[in-house]
Every structure is written in C-alpha cells, then in structure tokens.
KETORGU-909740 format. One line per 8 residues: number of its first residue (from 1); their letters; for each residue x, y, z of C-alpha. Coordinates in Angstrom, 3 decimals, decimal comma. Layout:
# KETORGU-909740
NUM) a) X Y Z ~ ...
This chain:
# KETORGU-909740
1) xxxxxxxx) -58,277 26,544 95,046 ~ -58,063 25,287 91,171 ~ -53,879 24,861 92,852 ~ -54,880 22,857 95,370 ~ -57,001 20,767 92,948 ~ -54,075 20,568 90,329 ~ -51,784 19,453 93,489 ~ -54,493 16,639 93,928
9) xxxxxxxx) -54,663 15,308 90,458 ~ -50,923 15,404 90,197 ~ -50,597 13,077 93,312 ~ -52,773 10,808 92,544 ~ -51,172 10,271 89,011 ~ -48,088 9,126 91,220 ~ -49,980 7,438 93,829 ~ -52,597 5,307 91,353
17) xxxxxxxx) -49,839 3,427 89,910 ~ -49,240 2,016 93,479 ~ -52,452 1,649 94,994 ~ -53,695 -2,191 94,145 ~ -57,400 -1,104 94,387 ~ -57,263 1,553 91,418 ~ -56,039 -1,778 88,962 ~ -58,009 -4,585 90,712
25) xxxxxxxx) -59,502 -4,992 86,841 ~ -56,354 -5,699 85,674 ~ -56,078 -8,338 87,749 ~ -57,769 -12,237 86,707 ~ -56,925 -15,828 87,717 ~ -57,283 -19,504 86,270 ~ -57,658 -22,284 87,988 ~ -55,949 -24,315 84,885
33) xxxxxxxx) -56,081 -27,846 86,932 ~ -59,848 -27,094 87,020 ~ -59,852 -26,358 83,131 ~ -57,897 -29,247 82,330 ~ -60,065 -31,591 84,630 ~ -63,549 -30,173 83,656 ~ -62,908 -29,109 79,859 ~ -64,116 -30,860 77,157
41) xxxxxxxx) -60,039 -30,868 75,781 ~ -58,796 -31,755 79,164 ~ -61,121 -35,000 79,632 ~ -60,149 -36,582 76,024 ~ -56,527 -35,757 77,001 ~ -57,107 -37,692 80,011 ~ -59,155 -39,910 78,221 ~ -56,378 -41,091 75,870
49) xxxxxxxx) -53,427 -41,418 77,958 ~ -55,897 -43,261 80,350 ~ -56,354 -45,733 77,323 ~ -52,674 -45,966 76,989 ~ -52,307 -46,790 80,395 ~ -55,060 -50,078 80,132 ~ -52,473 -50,965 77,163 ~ -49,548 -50,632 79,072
57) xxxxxxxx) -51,272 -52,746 81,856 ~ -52,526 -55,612 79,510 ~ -48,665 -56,236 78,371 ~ -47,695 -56,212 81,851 ~ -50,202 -58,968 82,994 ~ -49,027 -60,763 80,074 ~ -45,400 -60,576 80,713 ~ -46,006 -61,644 84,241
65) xxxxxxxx) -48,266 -64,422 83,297 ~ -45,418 -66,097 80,692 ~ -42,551 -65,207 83,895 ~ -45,254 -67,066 86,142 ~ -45,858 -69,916 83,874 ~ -42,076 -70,143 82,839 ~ -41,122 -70,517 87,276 ~ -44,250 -73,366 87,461
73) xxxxxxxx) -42,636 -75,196 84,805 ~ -38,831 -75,095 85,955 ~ -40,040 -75,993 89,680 ~ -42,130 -79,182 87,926 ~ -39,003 -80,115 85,968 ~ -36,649 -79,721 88,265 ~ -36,977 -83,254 89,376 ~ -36,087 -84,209 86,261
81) xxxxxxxx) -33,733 -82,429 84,494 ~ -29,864 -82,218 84,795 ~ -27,798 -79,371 86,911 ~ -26,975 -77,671 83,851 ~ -30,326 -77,695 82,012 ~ -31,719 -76,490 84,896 ~ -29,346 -73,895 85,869 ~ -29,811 -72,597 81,950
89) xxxxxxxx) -33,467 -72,696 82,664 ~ -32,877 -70,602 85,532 ~ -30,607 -68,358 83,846 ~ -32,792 -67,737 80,841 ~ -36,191 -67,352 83,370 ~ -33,897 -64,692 85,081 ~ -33,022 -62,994 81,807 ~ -36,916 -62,534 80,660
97) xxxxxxxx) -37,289 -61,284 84,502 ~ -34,825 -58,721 83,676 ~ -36,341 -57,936 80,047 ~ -39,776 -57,612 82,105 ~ -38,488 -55,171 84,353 ~ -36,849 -53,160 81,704 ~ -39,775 -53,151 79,729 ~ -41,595 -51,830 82,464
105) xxxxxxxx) -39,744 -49,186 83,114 ~ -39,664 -48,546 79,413 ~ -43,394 -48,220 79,629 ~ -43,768 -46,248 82,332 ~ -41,223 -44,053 80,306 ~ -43,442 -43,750 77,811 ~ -46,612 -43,043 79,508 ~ -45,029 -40,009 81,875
113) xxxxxxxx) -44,155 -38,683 78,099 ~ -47,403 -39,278 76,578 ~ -49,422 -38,215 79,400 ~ -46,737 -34,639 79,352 ~ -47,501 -34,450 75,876 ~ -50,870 -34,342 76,378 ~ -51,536 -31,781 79,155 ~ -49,028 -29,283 76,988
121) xxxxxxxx) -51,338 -29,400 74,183 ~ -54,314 -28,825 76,369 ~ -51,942 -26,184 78,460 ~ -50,987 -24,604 75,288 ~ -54,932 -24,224 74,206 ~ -55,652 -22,468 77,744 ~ -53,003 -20,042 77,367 ~ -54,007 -18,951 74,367
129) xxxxxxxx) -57,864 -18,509 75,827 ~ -56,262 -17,095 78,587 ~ -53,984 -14,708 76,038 ~ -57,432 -13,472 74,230 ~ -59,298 -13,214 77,122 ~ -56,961 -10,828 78,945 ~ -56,381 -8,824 75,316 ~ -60,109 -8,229 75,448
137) xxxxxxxx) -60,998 -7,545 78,866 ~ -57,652 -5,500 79,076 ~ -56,219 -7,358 81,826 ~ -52,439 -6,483 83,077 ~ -51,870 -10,066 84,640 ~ -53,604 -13,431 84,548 ~ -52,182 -15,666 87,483 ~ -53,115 -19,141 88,054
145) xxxxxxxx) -54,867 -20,100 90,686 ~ -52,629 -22,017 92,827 ~ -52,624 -22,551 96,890 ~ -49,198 -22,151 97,134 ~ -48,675 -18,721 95,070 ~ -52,035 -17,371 95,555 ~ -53,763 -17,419 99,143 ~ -57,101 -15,231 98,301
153) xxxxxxxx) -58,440 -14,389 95,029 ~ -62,040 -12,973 94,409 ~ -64,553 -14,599 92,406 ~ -64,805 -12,088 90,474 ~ -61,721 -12,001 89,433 ~ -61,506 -15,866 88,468 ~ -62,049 -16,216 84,617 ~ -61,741 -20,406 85,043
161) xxxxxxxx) -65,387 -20,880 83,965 ~ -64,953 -17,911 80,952 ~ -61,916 -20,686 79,605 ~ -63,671 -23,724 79,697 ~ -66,591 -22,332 77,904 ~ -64,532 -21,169 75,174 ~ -62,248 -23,860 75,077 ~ -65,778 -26,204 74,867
169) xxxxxx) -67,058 -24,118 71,931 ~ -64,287 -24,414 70,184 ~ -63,999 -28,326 70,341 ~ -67,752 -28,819 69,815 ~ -67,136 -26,374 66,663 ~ -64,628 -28,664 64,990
C-alpha cells in the first residue's frame, strides 16, 4: 500500500505541472485600458494632452480664419487690381494654404507624440503595480485583459481594481 501511495505522489508531481487548475493562483489579469481610463494618473494624462489638443485647435481656427479673410479680400480686389498683382495674391494665398496644411499635419504630429508619451508614463506606472503586485501575491503570469487574447477570465482573478487603488494612493500621497 505505502507503494501504491508513493506511485501516487510521484505522478502527480509530473502531472501538477500540467494541470491548469493546480496553478489557477498563479494566474491574474489587468484590464490596463480600464486603469488608464479610471485612475487618478490615467485621467490627468488624458487631461493634459486633452488641453494640448484645445491648443492645437485654437491655432487651427486661427490659421483658417487669416486663409478665409486673405480669399474675401483677393475676391473684393479682384476687380481692381492688375493680372499680375492678382495672380501674386493668389500665389502667396496658396502658399499660406500650403504652410496651413503643413502646420497641421505638424500638429497632429505632435499631439499623436504627446498623447504616446503620456499613456507610457502612465503604462510604465501600471507595470510596475502590476510587477509588485504579482511579487507579493506570488503570481506566475499577469495578462491583460484584452478581447482579442483573452476570451474568459474570472473575477477573481482580475487585479484591475487592486492597481488603480494603489496607483490612486500613490498620487494622492505626493
């Protein structure tokens, strides 16, 4: 009998390694887009590219008020001024077109980097919650929670709400 008991122990030391159930605990998952939208971090982040983007918006309204204002007044001088004066009015309206357009794109540019720049900090901060959180609770893997890479994960499992609350304490500690 105390064979067949050794036999049992000695297959389930091979078999445990396997079997999913026998390290569910090792197992957690973050939904970070959750973090990052619910987060103390993750809604000044948003917060301040947001503000960027009003900036960005106010210069474009301007620029397109002066290319506006600049086509109003070659159309009410056209009556009056010479083929070449007007076709170097035209010219130089197209040019600040062409600046206003680059510009744009220049500041939408910037604003996919700043808005980057921003999530990666707060990205970096979760992964390091997420880092501690696993060292303490011991966990193997931490996957985030994502519909195309995970179909089913258990609540109990999910340590979302666990990384917020840190990552809050931490920014209401500074």
């Amino acid at each position: 009998m105390k064979r067949l008991d050794l036999l049992v122990v000695f297959a389930l030391a091979f078999v445990a390694p396997v079997c999913p159930v026998a390290y569910a605990q090792d197992v957690a998952i973050v939904d970070v887009q959750k973090v990052v939208n619910e987060s103390i971090i993750g809604k000044a982040a948003k917060s301040n590219v947001e503000a960027q983007i009003q900036k960005a918006k106010a210069r474009m309204a301007n620029l397109q008020t002066d290319l506006e204002k600049g086509k109003a007044d070659l159309q009410k001088q056209s009556s009056v001024l010479s083929g070449s004066a007007l076709e170097e009015r035209r010219e130089a309206l197209e040019k600040k077109q062409r600046e206003a357009q680059r510009t744009f794109g220049d500041l939408q540019e910037q604003l996919a980097k700043a808005n980057d720049k921003e999530i990666k900090k707060v990205v970096d901060e979760i992964d390091k919650v997420v880092g501690e959180i696993a060292d303490d609770k011991e966990y193997a893997f931490v996957f985030e929670k994502d519909r195309q890479a995970v179909l089913y994960a258990a609540p109990r499992i999910d340590i979302t709400q666990d990384v917020i609350k840190i990552l809050d304490k931490r920014k209401l500690d500074l």
